[in-house]
mmCIF file of the N, C-alpha and C atoms, coordinates in Angstrom:
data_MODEL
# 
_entry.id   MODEL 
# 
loop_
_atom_site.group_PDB 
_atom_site.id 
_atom_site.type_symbol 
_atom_site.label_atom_id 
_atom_site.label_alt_id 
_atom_site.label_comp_id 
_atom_site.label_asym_id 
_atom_site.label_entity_id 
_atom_site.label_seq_id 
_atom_site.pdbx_PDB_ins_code 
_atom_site.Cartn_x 
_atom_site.Cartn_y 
_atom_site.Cartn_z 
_atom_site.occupancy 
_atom_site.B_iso_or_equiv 
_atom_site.pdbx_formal_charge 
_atom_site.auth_seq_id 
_atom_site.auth_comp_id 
_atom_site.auth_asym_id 
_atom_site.auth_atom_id 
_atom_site.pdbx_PDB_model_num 
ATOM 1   N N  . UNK A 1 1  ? -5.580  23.367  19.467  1.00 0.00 ? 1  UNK A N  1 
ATOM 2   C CA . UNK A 1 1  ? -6.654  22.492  19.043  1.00 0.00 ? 1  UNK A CA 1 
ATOM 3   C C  . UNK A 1 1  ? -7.004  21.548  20.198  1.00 0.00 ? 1  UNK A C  1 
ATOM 4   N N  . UNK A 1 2  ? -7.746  21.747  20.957  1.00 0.00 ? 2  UNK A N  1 
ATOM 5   C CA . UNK A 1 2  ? -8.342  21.038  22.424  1.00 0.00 ? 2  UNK A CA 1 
ATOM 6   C C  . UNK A 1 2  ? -9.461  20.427  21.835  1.00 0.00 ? 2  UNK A C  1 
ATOM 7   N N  . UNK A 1 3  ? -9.989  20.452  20.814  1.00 0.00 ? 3  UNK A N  1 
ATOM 8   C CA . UNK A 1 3  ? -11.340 19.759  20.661  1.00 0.00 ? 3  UNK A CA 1 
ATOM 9   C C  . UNK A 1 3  ? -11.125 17.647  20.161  1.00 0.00 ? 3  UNK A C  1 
ATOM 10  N N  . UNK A 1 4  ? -11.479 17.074  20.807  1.00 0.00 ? 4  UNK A N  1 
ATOM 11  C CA . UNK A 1 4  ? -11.350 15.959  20.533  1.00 0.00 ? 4  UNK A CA 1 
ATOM 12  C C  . UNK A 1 4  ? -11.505 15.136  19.589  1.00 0.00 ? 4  UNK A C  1 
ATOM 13  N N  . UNK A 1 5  ? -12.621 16.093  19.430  1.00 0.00 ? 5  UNK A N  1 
ATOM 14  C CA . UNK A 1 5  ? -13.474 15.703  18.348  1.00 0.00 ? 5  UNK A CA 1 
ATOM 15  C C  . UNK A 1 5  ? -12.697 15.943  16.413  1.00 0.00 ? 5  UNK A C  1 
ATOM 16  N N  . UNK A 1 6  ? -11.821 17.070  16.567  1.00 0.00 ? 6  UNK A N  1 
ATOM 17  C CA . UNK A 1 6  ? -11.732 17.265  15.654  1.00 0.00 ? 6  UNK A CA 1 
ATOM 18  C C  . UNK A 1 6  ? -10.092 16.692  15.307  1.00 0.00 ? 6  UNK A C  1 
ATOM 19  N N  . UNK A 1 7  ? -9.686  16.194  16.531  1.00 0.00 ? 7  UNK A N  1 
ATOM 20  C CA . UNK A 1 7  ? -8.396  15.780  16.465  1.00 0.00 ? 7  UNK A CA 1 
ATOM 21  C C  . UNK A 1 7  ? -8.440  14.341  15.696  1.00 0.00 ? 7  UNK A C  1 
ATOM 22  N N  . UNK A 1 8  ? -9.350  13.896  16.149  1.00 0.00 ? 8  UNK A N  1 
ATOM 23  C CA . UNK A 1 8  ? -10.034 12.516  16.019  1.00 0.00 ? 8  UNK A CA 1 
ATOM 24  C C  . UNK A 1 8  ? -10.015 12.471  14.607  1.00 0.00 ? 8  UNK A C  1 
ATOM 25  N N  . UNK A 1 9  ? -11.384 13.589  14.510  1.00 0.00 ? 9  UNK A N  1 
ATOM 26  C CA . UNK A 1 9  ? -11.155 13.463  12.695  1.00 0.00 ? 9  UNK A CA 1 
ATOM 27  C C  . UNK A 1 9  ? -9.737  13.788  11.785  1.00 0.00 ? 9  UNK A C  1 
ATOM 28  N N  . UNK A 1 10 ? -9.332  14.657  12.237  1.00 0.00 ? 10 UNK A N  1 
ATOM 29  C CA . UNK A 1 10 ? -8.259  15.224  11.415  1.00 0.00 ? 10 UNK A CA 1 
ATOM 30  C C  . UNK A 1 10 ? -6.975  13.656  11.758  1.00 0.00 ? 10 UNK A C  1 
ATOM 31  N N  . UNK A 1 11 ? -6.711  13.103  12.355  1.00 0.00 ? 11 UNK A N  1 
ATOM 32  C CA . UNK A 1 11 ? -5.898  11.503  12.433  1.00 0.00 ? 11 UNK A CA 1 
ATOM 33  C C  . UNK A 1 11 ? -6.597  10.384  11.503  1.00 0.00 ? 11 UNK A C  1 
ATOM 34  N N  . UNK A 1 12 ? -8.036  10.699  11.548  1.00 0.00 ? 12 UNK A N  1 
ATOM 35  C CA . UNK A 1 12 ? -8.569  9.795   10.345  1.00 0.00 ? 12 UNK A CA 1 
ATOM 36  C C  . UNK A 1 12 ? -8.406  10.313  9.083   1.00 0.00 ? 12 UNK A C  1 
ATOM 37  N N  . UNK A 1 13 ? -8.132  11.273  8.856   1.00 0.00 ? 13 UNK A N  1 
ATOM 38  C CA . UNK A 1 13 ? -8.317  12.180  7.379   1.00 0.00 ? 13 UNK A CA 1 
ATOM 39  C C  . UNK A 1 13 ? -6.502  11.765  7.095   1.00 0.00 ? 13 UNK A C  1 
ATOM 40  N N  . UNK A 1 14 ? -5.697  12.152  8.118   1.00 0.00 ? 14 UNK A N  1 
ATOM 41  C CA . UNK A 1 14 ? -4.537  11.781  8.003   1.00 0.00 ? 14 UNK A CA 1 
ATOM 42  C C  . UNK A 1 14 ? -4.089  10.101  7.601   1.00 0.00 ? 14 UNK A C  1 
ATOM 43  N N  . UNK A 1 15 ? -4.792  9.279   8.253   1.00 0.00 ? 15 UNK A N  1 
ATOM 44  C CA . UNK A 1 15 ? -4.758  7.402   7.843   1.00 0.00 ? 15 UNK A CA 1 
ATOM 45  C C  . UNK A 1 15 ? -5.185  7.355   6.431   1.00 0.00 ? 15 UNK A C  1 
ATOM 46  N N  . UNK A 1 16 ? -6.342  8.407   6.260   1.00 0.00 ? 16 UNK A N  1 
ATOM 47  C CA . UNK A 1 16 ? -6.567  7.874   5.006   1.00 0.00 ? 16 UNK A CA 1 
ATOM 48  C C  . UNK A 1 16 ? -5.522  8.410   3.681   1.00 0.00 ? 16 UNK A C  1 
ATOM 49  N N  . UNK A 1 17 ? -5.167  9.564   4.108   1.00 0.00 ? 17 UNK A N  1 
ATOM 50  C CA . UNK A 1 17 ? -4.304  9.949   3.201   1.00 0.00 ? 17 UNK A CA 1 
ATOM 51  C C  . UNK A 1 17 ? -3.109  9.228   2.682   1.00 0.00 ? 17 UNK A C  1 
ATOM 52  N N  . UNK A 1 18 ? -2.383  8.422   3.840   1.00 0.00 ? 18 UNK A N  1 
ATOM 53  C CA . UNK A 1 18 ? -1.613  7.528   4.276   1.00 0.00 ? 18 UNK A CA 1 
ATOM 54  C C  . UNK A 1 18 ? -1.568  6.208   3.549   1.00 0.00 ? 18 UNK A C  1 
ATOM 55  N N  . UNK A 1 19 ? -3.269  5.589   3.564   1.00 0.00 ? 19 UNK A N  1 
ATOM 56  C CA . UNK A 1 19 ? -3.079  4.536   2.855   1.00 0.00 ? 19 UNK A CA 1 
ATOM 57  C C  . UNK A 1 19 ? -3.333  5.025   1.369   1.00 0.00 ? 19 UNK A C  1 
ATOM 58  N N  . UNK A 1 20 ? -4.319  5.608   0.897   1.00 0.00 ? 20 UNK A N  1 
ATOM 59  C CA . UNK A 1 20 ? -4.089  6.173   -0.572  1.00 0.00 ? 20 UNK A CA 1 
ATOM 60  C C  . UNK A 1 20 ? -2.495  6.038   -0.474  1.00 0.00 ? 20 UNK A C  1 
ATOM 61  N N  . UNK A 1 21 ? -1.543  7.121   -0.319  1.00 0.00 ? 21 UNK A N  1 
ATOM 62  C CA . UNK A 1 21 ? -0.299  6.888   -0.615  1.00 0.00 ? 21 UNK A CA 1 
ATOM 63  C C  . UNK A 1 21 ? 0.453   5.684   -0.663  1.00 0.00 ? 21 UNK A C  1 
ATOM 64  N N  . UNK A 1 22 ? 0.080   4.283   -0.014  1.00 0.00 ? 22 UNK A N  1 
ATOM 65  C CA . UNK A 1 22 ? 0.169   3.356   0.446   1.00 0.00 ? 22 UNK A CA 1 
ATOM 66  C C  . UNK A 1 22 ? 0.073   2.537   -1.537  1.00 0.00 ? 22 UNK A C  1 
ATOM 67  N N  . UNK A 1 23 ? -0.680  2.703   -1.111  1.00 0.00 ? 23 UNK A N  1 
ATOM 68  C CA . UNK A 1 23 ? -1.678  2.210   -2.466  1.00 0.00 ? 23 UNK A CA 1 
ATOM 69  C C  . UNK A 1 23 ? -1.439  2.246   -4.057  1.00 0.00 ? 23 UNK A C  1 
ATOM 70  N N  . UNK A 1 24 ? -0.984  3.778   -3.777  1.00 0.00 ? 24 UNK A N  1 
ATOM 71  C CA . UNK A 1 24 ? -0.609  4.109   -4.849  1.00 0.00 ? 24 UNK A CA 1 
ATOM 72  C C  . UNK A 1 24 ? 0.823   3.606   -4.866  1.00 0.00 ? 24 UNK A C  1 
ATOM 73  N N  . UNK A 1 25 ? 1.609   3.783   -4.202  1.00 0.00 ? 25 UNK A N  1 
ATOM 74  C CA . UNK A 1 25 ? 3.014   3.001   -4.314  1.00 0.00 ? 25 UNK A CA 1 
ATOM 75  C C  . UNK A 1 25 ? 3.099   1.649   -4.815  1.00 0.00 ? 25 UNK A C  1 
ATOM 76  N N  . UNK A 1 26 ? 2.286   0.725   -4.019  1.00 0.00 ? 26 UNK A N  1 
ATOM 77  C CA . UNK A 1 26 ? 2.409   -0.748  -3.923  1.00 0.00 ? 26 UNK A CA 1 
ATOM 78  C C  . UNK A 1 26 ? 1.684   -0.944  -5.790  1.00 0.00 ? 26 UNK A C  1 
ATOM 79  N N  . UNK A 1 27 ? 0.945   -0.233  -6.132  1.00 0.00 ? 27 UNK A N  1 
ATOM 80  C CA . UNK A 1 27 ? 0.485   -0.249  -7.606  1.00 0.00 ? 27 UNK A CA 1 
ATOM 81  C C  . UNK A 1 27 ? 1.412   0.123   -8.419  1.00 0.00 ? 27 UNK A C  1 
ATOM 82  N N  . UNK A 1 28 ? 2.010   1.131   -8.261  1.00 0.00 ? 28 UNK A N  1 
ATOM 83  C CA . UNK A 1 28 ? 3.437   1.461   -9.040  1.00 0.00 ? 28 UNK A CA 1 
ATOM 84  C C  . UNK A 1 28 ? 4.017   0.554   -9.451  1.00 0.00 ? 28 UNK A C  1 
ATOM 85  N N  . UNK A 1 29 ? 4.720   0.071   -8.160  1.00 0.00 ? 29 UNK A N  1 
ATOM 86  C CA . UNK A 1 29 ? 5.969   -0.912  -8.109  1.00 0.00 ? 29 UNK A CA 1 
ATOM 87  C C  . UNK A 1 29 ? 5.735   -2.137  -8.354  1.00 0.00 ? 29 UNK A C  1 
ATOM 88  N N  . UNK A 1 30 ? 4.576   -2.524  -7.655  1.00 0.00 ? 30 UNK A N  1 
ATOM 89  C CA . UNK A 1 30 ? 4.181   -4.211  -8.323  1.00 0.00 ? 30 UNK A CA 1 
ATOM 90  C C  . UNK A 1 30 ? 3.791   -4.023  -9.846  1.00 0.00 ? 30 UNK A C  1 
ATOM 91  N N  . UNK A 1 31 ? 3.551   -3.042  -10.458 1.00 0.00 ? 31 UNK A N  1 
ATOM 92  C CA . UNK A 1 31 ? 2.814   -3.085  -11.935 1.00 0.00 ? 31 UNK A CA 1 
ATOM 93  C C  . UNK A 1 31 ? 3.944   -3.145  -12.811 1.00 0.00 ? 31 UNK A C  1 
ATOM 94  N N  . UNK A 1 32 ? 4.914   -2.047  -12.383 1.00 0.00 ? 32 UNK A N  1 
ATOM 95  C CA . UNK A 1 32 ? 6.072   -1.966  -12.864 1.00 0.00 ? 32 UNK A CA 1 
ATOM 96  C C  . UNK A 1 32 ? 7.099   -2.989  -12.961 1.00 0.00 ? 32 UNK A C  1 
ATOM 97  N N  . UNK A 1 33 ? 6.841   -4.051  -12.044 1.00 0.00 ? 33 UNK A N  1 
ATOM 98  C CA . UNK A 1 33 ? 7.644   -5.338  -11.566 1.00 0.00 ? 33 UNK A CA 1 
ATOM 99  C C  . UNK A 1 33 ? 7.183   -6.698  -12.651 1.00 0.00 ? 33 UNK A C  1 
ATOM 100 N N  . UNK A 1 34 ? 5.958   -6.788  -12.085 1.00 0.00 ? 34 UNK A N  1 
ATOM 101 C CA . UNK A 1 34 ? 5.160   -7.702  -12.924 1.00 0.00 ? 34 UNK A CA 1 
ATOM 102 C C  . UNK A 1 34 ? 4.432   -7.877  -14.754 1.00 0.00 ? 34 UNK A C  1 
ATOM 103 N N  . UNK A 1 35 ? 4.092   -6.279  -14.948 1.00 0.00 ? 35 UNK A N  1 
ATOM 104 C CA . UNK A 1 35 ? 3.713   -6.479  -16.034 1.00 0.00 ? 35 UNK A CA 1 
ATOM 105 C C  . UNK A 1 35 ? 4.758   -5.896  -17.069 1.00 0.00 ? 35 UNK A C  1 
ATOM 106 N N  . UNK A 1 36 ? 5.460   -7.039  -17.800 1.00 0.00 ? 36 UNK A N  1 
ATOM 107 C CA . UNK A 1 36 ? 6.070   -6.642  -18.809 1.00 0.00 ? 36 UNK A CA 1 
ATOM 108 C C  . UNK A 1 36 ? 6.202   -6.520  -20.225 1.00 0.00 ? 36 UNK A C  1 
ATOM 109 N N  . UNK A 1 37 ? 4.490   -6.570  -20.406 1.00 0.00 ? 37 UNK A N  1 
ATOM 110 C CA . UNK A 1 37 ? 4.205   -6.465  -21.663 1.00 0.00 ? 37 UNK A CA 1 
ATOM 111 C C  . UNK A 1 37 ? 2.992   -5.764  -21.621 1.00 0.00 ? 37 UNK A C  1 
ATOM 112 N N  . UNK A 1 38 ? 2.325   -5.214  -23.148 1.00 0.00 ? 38 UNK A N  1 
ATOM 113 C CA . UNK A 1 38 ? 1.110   -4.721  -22.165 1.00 0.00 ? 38 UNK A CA 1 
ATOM 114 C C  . UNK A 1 38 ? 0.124   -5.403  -22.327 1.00 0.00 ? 38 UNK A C  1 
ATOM 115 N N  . UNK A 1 39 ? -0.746  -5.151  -21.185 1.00 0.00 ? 39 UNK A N  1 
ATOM 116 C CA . UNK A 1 39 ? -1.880  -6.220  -20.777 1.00 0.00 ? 39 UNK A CA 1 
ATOM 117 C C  . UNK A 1 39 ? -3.107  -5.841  -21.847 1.00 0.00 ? 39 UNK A C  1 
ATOM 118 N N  . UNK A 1 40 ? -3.717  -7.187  -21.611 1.00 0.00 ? 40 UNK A N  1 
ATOM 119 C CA . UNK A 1 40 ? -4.652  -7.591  -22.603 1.00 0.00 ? 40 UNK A CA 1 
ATOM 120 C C  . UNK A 1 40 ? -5.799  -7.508  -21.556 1.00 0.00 ? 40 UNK A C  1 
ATOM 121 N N  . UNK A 1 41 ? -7.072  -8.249  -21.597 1.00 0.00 ? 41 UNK A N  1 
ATOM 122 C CA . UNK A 1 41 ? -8.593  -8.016  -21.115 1.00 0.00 ? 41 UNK A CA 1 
ATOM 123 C C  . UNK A 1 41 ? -7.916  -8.744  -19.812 1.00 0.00 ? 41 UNK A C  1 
ATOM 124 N N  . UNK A 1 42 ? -7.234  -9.419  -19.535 1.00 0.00 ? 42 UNK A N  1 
ATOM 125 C CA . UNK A 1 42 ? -6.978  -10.154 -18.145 1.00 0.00 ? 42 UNK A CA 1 
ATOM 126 C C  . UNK A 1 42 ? -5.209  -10.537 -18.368 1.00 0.00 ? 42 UNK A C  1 
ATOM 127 N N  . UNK A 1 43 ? -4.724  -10.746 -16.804 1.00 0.00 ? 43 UNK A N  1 
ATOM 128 C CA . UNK A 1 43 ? -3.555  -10.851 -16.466 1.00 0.00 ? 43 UNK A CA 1 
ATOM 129 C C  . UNK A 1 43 ? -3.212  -12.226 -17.049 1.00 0.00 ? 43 UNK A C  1 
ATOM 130 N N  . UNK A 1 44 ? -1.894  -12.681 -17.437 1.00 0.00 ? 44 UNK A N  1 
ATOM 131 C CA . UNK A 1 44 ? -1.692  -14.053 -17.198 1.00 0.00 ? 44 UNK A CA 1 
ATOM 132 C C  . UNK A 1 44 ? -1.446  -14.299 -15.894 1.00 0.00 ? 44 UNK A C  1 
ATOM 133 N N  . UNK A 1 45 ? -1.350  -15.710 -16.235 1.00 0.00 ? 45 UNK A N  1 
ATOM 134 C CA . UNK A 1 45 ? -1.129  -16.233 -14.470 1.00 0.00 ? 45 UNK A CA 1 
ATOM 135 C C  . UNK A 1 45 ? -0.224  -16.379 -14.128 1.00 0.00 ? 45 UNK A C  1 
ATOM 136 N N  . UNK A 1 46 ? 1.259   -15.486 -14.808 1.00 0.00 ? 46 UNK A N  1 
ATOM 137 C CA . UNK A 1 46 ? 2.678   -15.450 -13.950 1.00 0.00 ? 46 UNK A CA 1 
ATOM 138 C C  . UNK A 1 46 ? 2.622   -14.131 -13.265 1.00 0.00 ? 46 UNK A C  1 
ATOM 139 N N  . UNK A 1 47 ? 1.802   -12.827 -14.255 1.00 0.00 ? 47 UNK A N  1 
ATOM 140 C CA . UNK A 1 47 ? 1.507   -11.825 -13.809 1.00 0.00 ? 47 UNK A CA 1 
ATOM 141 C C  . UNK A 1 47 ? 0.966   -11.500 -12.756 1.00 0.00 ? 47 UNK A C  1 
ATOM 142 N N  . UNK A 1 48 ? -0.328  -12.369 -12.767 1.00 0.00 ? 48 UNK A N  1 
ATOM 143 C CA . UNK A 1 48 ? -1.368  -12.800 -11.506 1.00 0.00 ? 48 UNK A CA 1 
ATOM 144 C C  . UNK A 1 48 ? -0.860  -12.925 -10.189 1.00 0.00 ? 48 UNK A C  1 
ATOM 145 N N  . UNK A 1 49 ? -0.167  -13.876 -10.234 1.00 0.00 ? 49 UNK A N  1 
ATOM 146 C CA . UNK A 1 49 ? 0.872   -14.536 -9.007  1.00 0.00 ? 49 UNK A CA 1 
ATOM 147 C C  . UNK A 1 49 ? 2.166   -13.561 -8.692  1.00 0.00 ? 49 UNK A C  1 
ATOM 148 N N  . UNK A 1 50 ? 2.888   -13.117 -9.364  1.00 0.00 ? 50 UNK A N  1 
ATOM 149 C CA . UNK A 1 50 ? 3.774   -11.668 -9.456  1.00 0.00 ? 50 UNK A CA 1 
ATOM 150 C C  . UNK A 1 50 ? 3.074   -10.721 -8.478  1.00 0.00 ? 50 UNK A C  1 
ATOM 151 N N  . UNK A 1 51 ? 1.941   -10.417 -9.192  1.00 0.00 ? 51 UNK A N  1 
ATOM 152 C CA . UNK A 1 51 ? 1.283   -9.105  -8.238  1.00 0.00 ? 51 UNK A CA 1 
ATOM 153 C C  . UNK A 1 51 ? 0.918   -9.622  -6.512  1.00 0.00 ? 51 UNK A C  1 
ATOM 154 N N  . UNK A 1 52 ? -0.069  -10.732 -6.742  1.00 0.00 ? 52 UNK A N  1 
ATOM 155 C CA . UNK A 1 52 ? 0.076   -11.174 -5.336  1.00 0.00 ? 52 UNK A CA 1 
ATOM 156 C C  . UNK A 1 52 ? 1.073   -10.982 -4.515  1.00 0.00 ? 52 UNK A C  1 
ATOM 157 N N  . UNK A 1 53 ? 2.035   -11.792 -4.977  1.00 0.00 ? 53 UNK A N  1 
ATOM 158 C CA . UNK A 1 53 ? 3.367   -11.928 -3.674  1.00 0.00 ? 53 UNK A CA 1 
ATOM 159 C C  . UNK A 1 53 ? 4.314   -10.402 -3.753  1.00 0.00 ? 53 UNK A C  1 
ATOM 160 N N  . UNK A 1 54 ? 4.440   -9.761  -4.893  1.00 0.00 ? 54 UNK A N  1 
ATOM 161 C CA . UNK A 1 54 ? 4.755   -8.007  -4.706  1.00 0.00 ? 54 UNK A CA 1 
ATOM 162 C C  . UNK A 1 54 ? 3.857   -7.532  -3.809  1.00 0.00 ? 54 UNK A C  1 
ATOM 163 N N  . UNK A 1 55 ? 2.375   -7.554  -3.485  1.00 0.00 ? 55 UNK A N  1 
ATOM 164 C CA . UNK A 1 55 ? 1.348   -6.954  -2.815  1.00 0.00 ? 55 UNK A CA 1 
ATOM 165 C C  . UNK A 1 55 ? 1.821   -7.701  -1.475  1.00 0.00 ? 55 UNK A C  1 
ATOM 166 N N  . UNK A 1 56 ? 1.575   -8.246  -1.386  1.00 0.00 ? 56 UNK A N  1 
ATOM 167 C CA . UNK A 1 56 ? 1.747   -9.251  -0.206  1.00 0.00 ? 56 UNK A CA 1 
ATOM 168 C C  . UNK A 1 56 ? 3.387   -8.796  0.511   1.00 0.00 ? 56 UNK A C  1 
ATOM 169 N N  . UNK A 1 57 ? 4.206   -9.136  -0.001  1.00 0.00 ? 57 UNK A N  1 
ATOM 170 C CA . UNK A 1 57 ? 5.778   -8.388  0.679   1.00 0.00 ? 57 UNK A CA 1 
ATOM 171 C C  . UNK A 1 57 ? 5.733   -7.145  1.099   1.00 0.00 ? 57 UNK A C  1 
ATOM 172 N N  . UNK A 1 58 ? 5.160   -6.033  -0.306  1.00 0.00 ? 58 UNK A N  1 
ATOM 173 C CA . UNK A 1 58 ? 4.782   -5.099  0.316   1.00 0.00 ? 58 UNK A CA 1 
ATOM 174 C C  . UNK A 1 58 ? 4.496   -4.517  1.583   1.00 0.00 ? 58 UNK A C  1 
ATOM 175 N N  . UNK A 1 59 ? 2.923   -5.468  1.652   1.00 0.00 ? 59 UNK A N  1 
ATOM 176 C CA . UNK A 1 59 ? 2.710   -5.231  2.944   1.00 0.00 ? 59 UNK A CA 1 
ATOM 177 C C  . UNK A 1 59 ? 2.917   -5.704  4.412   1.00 0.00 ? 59 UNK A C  1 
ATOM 178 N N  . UNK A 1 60 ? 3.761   -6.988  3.935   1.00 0.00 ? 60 UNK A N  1 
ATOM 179 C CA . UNK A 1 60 ? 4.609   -7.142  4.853   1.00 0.00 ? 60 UNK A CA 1 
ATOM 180 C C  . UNK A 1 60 ? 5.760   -6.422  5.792   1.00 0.00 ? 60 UNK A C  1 
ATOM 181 N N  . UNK A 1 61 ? 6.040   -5.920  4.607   1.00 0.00 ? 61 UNK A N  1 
ATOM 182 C CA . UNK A 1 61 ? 7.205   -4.873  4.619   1.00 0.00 ? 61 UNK A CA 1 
ATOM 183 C C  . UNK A 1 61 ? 6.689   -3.397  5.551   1.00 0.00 ? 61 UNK A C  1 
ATOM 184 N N  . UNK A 1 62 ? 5.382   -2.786  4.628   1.00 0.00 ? 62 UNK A N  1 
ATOM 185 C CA . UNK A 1 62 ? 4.697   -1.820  5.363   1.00 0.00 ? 62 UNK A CA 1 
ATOM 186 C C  . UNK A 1 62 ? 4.399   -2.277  6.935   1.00 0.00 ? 62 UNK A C  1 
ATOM 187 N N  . UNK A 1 63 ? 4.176   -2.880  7.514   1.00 0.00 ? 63 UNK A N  1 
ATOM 188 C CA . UNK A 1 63 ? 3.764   -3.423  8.852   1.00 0.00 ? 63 UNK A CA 1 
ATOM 189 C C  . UNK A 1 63 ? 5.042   -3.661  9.975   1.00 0.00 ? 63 UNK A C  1 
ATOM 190 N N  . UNK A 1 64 ? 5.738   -4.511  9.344   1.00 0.00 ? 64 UNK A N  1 
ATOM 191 C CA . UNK A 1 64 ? 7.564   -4.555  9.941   1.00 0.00 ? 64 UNK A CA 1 
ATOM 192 C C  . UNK A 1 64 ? 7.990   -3.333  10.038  1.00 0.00 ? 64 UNK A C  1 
ATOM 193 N N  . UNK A 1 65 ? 8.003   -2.451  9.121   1.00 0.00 ? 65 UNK A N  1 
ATOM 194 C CA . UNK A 1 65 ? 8.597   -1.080  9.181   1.00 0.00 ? 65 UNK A CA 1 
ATOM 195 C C  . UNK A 1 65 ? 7.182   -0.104  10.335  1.00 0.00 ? 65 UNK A C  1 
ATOM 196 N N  . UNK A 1 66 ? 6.102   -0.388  10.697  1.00 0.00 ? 66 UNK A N  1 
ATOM 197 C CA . UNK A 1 66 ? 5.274   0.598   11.135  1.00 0.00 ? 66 UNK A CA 1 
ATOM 198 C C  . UNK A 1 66 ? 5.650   -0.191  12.883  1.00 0.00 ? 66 UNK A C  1 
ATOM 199 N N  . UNK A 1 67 ? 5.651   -1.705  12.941  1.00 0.00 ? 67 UNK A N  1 
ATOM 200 C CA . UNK A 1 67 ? 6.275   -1.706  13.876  1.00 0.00 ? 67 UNK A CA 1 
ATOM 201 C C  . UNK A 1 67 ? 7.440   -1.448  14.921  1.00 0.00 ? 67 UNK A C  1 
ATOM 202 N N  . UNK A 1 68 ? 8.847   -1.251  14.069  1.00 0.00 ? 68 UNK A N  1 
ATOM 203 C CA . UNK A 1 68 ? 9.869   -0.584  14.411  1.00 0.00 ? 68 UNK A CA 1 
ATOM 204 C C  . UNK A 1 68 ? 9.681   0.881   14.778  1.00 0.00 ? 68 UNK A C  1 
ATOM 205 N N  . UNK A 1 69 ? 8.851   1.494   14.137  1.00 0.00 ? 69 UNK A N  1 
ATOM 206 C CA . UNK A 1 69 ? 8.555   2.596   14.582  1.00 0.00 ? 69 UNK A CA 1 
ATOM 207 C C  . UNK A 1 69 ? 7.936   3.028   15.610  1.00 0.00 ? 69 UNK A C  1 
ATOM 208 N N  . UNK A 1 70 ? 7.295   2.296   16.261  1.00 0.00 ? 70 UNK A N  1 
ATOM 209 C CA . UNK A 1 70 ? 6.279   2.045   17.354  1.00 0.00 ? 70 UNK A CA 1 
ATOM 210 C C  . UNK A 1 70 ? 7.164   1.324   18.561  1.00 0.00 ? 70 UNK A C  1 
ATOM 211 N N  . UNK A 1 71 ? 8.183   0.926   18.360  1.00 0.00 ? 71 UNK A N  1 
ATOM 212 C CA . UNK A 1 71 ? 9.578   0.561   19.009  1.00 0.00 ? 71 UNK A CA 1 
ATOM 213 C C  . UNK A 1 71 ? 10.154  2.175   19.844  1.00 0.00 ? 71 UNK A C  1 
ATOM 214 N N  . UNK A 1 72 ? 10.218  2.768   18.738  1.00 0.00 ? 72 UNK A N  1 
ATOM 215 C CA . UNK A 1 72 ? 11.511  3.488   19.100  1.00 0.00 ? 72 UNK A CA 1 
ATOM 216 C C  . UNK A 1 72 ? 11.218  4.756   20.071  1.00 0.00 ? 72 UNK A C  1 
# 
């Protein structure tokens, strides 16, 4: 595969796949974490704040770990 062009695309098709998977995890686990009852038309606001800082570590976490990798 010498074409640039298609390498190009096929690494973007790959990121995106990447963060979908991304996505779908961090929804899992923060939903699974935070909501422990089932939800009504809107979150409460322990739930609210739960998901934030699960989302947020998350991707903290995702970034620390993509940097070590970029280390080694």
């Amino acid at each position: 595969m010498d074409n640039p062009e298609m390498q190009r695309f096929l690494q973007q098709e790959q990121q995106k796949a990447m963060m979908g998977e991304m996505v779908a995890k961090l929804t899992s686990v923060c939903w699974d974490k935070c909501i422990t009852s089932t939800p009504g038309s809107k979150f409460s606001s322990g739930e609210s704040t739960c998901l934030t800082n699960c989302a947020q570590r998350f991707l903290d976490m995702s970034v620390l770990i993509a940097k070590r990798f970029e280390m080694q």
